[in-house]
Biotite code that builds the C-alpha atoms (Angstrom):
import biotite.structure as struc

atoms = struc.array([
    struc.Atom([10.772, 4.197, -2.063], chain_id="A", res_id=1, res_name="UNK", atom_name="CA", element="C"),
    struc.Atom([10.774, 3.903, -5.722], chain_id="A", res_id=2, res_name="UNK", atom_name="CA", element="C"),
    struc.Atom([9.734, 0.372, -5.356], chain_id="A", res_id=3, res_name="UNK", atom_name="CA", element="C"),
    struc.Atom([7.410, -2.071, -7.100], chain_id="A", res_id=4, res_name="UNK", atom_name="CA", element="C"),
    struc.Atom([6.183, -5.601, -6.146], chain_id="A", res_id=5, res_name="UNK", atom_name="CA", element="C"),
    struc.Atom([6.337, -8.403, -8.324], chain_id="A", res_id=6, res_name="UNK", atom_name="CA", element="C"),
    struc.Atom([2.442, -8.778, -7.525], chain_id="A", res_id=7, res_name="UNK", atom_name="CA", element="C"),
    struc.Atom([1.886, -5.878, -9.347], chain_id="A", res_id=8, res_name="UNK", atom_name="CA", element="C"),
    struc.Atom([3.384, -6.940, -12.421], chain_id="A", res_id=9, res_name="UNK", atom_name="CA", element="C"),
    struc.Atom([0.710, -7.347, -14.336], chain_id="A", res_id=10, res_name="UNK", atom_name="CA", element="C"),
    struc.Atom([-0.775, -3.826, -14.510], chain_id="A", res_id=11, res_name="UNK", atom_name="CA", element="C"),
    struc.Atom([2.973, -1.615, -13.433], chain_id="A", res_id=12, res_name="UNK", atom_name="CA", element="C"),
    struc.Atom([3.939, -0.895, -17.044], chain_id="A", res_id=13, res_name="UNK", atom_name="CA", element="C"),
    struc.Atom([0.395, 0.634, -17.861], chain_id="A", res_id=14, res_name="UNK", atom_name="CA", element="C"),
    struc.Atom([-0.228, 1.723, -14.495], chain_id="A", res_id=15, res_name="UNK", atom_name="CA", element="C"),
    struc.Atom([-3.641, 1.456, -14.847], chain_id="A", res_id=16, res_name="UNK", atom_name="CA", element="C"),
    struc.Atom([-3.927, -0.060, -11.352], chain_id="A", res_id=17, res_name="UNK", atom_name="CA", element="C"),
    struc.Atom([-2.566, 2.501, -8.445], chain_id="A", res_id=18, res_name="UNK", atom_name="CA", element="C"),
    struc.Atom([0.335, 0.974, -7.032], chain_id="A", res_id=19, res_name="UNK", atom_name="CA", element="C"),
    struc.Atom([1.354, 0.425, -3.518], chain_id="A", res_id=20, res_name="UNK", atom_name="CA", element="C"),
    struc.Atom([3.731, 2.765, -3.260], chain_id="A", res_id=21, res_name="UNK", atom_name="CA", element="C"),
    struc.Atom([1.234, 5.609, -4.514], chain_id="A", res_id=22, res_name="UNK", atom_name="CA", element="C"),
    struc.Atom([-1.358, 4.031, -1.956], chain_id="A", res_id=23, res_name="UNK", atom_name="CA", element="C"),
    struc.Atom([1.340, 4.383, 0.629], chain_id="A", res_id=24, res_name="UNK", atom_name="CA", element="C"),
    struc.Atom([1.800, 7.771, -0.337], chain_id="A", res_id=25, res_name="UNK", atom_name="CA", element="C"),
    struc.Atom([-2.220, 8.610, -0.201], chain_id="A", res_id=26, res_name="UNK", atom_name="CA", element="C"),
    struc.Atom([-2.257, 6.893, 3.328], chain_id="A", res_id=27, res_name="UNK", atom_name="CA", element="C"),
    struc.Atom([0.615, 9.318, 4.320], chain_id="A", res_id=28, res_name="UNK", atom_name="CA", element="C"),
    struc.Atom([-0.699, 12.076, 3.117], chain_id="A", res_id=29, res_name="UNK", atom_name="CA", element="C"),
    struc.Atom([-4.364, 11.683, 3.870], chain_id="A", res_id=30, res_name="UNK", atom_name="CA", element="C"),
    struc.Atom([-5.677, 12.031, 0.754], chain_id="A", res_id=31, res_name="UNK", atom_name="CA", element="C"),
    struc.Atom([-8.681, 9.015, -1.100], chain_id="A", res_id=32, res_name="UNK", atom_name="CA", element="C"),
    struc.Atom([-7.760, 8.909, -4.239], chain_id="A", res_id=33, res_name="UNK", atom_name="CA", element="C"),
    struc.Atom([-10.467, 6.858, -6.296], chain_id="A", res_id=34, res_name="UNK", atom_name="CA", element="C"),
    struc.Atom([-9.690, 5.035, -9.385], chain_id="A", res_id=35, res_name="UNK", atom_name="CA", element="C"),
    struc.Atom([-11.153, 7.311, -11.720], chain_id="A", res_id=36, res_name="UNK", atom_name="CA", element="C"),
    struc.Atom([-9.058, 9.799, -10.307], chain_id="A", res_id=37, res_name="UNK", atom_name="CA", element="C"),
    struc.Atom([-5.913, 8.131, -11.547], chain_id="A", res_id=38, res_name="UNK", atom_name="CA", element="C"),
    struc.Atom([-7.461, 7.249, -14.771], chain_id="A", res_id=39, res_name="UNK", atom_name="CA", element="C"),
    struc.Atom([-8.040, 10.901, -15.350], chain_id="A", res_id=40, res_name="UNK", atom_name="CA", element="C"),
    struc.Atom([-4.314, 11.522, -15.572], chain_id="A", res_id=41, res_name="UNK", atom_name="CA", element="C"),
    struc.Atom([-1.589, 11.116, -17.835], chain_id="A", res_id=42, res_name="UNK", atom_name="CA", element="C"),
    struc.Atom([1.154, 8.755, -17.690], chain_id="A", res_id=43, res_name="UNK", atom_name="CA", element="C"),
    struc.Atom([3.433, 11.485, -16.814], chain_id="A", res_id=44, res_name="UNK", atom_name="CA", element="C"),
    struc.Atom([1.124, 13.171, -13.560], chain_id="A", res_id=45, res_name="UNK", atom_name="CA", element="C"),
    struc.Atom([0.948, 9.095, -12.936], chain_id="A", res_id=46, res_name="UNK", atom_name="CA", element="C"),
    struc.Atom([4.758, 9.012, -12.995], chain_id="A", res_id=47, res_name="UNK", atom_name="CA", element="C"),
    struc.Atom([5.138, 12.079, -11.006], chain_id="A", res_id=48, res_name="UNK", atom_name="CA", element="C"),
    struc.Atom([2.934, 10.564, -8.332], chain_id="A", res_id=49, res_name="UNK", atom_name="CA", element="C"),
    struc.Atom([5.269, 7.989, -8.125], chain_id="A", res_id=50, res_name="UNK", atom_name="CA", element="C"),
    struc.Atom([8.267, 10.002, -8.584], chain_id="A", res_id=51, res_name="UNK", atom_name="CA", element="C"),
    struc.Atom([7.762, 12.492, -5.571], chain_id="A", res_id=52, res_name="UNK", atom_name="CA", element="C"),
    struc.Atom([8.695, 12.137, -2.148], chain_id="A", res_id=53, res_name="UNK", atom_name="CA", element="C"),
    struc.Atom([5.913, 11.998, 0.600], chain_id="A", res_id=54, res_name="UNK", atom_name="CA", element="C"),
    struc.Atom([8.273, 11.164, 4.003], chain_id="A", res_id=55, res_name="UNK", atom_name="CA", element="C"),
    struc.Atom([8.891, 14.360, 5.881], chain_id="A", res_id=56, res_name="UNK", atom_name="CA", element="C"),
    struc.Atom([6.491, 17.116, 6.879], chain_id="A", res_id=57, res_name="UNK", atom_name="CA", element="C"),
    struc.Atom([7.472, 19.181, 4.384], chain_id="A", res_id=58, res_name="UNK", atom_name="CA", element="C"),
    struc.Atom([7.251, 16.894, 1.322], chain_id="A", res_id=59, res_name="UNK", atom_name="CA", element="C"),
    struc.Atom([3.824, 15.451, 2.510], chain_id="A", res_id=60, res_name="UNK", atom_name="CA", element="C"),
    struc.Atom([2.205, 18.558, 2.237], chain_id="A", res_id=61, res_name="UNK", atom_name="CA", element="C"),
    struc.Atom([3.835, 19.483, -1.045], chain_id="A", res_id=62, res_name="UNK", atom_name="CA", element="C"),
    struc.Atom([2.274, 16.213, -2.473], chain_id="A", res_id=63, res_name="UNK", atom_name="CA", element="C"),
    struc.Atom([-0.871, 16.381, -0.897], chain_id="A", res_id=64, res_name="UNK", atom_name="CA", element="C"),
    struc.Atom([-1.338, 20.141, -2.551], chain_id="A", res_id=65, res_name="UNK", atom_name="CA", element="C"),
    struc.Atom([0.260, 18.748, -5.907], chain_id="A", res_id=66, res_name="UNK", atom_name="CA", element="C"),
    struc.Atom([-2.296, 15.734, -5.753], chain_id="A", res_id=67, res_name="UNK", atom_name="CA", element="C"),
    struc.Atom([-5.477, 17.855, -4.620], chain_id="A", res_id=68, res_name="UNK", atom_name="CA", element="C"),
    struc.Atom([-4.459, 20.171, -7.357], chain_id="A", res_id=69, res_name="UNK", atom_name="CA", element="C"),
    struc.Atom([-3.996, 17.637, -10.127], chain_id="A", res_id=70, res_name="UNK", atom_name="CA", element="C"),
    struc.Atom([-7.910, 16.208, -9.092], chain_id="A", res_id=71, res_name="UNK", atom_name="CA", element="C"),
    struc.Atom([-9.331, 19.290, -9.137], chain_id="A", res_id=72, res_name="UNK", atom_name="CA", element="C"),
    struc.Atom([-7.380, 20.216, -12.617], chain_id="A", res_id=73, res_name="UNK", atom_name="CA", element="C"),
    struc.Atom([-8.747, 17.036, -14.657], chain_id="A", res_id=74, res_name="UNK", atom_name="CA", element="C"),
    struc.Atom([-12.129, 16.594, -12.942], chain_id="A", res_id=75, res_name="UNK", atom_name="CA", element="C"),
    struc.Atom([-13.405, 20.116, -11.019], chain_id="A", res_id=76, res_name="UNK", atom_name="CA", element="C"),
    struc.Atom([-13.387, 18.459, -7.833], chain_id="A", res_id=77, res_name="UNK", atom_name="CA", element="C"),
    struc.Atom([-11.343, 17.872, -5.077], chain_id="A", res_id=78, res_name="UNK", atom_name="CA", element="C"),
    struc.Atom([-10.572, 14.165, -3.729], chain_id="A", res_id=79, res_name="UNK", atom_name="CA", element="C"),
    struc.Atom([-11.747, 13.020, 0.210], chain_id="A", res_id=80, res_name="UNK", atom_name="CA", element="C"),
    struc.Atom([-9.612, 13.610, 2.198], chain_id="A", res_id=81, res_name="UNK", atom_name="CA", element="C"),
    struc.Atom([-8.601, 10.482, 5.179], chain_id="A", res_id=82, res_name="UNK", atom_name="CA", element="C"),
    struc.Atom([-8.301, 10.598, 8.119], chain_id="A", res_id=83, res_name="UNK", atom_name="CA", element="C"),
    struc.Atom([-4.298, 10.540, 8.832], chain_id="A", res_id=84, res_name="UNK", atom_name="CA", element="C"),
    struc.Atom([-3.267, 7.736, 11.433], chain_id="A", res_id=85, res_name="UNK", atom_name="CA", element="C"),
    struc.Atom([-0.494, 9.325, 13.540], chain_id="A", res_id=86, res_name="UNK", atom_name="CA", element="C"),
    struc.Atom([0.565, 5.471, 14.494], chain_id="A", res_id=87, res_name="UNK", atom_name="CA", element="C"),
    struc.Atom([0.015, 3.722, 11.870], chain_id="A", res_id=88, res_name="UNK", atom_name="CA", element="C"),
    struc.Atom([-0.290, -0.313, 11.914], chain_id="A", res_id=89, res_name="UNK", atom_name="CA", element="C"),
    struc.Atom([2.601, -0.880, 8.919], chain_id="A", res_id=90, res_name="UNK", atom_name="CA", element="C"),
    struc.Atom([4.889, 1.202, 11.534], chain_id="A", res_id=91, res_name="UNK", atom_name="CA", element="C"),
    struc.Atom([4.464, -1.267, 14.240], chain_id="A", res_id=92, res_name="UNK", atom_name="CA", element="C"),
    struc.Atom([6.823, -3.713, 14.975], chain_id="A", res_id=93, res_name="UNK", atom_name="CA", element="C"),
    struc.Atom([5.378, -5.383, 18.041], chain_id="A", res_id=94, res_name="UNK", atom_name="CA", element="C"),
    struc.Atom([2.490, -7.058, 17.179], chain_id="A", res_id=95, res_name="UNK", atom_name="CA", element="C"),
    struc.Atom([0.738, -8.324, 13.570], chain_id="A", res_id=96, res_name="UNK", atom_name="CA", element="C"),
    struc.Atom([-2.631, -6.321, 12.735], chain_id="A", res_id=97, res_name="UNK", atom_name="CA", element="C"),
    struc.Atom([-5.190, -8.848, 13.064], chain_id="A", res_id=98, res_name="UNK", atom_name="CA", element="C"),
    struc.Atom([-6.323, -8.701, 9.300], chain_id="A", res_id=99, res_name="UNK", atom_name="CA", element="C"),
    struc.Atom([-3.255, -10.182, 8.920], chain_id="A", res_id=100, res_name="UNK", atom_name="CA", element="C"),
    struc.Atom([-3.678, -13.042, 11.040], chain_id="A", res_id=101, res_name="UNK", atom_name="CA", element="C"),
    struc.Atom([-6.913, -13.446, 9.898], chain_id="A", res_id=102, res_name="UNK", atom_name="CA", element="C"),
    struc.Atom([-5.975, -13.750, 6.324], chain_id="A", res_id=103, res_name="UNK", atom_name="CA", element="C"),
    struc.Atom([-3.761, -15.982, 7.069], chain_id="A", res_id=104, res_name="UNK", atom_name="CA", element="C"),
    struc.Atom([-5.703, -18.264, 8.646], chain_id="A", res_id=105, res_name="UNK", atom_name="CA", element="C"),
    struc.Atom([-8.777, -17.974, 5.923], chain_id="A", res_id=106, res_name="UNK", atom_name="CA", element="C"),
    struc.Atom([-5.762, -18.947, 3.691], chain_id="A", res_id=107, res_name="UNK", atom_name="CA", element="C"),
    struc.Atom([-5.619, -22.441, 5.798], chain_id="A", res_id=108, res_name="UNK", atom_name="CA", element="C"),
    struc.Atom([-1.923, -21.192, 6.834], chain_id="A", res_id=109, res_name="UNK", atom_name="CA", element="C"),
    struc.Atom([-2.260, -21.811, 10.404], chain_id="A", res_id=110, res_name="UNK", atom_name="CA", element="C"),
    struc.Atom([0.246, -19.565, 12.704], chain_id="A", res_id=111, res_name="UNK", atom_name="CA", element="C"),
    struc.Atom([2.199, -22.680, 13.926], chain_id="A", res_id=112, res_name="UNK", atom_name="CA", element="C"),
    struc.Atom([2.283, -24.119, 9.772], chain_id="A", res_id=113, res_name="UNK", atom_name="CA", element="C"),
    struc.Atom([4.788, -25.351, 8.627], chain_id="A", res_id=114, res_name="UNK", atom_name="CA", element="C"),
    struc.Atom([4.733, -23.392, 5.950], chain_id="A", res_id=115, res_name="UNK", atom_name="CA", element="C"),
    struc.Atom([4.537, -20.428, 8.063], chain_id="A", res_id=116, res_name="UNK", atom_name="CA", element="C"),
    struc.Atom([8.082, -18.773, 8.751], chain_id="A", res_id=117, res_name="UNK", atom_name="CA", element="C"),
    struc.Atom([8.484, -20.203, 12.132], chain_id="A", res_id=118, res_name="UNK", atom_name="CA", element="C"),
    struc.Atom([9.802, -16.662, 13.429], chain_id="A", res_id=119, res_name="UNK", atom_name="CA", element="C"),
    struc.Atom([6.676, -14.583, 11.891], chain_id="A", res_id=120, res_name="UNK", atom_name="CA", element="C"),
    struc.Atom([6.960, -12.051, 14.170], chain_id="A", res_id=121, res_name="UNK", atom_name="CA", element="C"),
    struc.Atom([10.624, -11.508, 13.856], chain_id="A", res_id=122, res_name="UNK", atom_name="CA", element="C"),
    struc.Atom([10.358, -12.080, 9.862], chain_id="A", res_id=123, res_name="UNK", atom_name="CA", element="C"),
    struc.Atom([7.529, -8.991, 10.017], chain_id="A", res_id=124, res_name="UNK", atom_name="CA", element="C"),
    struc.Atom([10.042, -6.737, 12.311], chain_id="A", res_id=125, res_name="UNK", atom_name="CA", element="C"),
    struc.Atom([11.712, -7.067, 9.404], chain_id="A", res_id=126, res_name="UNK", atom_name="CA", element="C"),
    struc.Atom([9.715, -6.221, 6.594], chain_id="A", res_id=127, res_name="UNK", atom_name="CA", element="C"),
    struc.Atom([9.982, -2.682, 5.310], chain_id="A", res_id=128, res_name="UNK", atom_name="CA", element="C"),
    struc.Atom([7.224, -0.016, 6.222], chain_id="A", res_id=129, res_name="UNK", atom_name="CA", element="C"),
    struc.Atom([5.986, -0.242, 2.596], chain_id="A", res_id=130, res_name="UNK", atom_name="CA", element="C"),
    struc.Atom([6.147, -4.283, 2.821], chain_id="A", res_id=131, res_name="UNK", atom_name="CA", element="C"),
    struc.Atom([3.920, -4.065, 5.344], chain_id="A", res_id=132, res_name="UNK", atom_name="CA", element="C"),
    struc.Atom([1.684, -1.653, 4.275], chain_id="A", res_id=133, res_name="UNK", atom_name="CA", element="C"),
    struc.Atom([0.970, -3.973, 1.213], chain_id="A", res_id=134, res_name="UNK", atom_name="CA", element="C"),
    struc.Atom([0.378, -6.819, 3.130], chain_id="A", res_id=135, res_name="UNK", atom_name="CA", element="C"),
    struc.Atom([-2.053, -4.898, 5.708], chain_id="A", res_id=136, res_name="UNK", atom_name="CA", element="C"),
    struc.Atom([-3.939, -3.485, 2.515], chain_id="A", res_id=137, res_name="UNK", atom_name="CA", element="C"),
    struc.Atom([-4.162, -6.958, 0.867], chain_id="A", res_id=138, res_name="UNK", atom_name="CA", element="C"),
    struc.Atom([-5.699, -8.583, 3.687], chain_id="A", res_id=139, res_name="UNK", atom_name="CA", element="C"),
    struc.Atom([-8.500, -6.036, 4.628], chain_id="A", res_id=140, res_name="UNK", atom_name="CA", element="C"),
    struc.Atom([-12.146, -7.638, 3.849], chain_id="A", res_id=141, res_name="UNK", atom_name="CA", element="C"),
    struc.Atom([-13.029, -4.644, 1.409], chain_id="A", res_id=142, res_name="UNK", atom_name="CA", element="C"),
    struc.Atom([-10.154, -6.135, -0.626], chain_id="A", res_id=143, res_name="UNK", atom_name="CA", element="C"),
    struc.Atom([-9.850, -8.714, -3.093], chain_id="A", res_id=144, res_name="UNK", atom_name="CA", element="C"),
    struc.Atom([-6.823, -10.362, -1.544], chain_id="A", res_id=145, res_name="UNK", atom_name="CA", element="C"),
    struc.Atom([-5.961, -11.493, -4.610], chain_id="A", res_id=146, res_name="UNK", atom_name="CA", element="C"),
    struc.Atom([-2.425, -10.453, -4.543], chain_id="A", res_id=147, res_name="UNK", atom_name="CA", element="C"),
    struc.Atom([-2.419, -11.618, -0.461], chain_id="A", res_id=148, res_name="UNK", atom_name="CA", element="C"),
    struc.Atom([-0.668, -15.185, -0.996], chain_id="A", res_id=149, res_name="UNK", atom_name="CA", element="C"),
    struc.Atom([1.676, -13.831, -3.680], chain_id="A", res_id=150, res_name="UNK", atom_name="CA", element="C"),
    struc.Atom([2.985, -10.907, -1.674], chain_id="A", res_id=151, res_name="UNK", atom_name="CA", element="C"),
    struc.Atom([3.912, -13.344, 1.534], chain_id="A", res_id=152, res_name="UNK", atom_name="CA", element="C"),
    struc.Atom([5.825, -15.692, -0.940], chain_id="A", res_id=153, res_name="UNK", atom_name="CA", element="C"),
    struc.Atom([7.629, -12.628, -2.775], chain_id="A", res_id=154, res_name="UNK", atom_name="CA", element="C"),
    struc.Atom([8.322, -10.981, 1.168], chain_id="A", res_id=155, res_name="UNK", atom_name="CA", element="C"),
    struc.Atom([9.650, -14.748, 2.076], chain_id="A", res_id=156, res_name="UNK", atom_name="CA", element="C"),
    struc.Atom([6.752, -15.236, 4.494], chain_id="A", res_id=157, res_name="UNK", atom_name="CA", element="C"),
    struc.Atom([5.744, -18.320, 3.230], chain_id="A", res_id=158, res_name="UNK", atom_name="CA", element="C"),
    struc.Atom([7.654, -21.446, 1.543], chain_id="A", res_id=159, res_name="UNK", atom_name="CA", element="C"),
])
């Protein structure tokens, strides 16, 4: 999953943002990880953040220890922990979570646009996990959205 977006271009080479695939990671392995967490570490804890597998039962719990560890090393306290969803929206394929729609539609791209991919639902089935994440993440009101528009052009969801 060694993957980054071309939305987060801006901040990837410094890493001073946390990127989606760590975020992904965090969701995964229940873990809040605030931004003065990550600001605490180096660029190489940073990298091995990235670096790390979090997929099977085994490796999330390895990088939830190494991550809880790594917190408590730099700042004497342990991050939140989350609560872990065992179906998680950006692993759904039959319907589009409604932050989603609704972001879409406080973007003025209405569901039947043409600029819209007429086959949304279809183009979303096929969206990787991590795709979707993002683009779940991006449209949730205690976000910027910011990055929202960008990340549908760069998935090919909009023209």
């Amino acid at each position: 999953m060694l993957q980054f977006f071309q939305f987060e271009a801006e901040f990837v080479d410094s890493l001073r943002c946390i990127p989606m695939q760590v975020r992904y990671k965090l969701d995964t392995c229940g873990i809040k990880l605030r931004l003065q967490h990550w600001h605490s570490f180096s660029t190489l804890q940073r990298q091995t953040l990235i670096d790390l597998p979090c997929d099977t039962a085994d490796e999330i719990k390895i990088y939830r220890e190494n991550l809880r560890s790594q917190v408590f090393q730099n700042l004497n306290t342990y991050p939140d922990d989350l609560p872990i969803d065992a179906n998680p929206a950006w692993l759904q394929l039959e319907s589009i979570p409604s932050c989603v729609l609704e972001q879409l539609q406080h973007l003025e791209i209405a569901i039947t646009s043409p600029q819209l991919s007429p086959k949304l639902q279809e183009e979303w089935q096929k969206l990787t996990p991590l795709q979707r994440f993002a683009l779940i993440k991006l449209s949730r009101s205690d976000h910027e959205n910011n990055n929202f528009l960008p990340a549908l052009q760069e998935f090919g969801l909009v023209t």
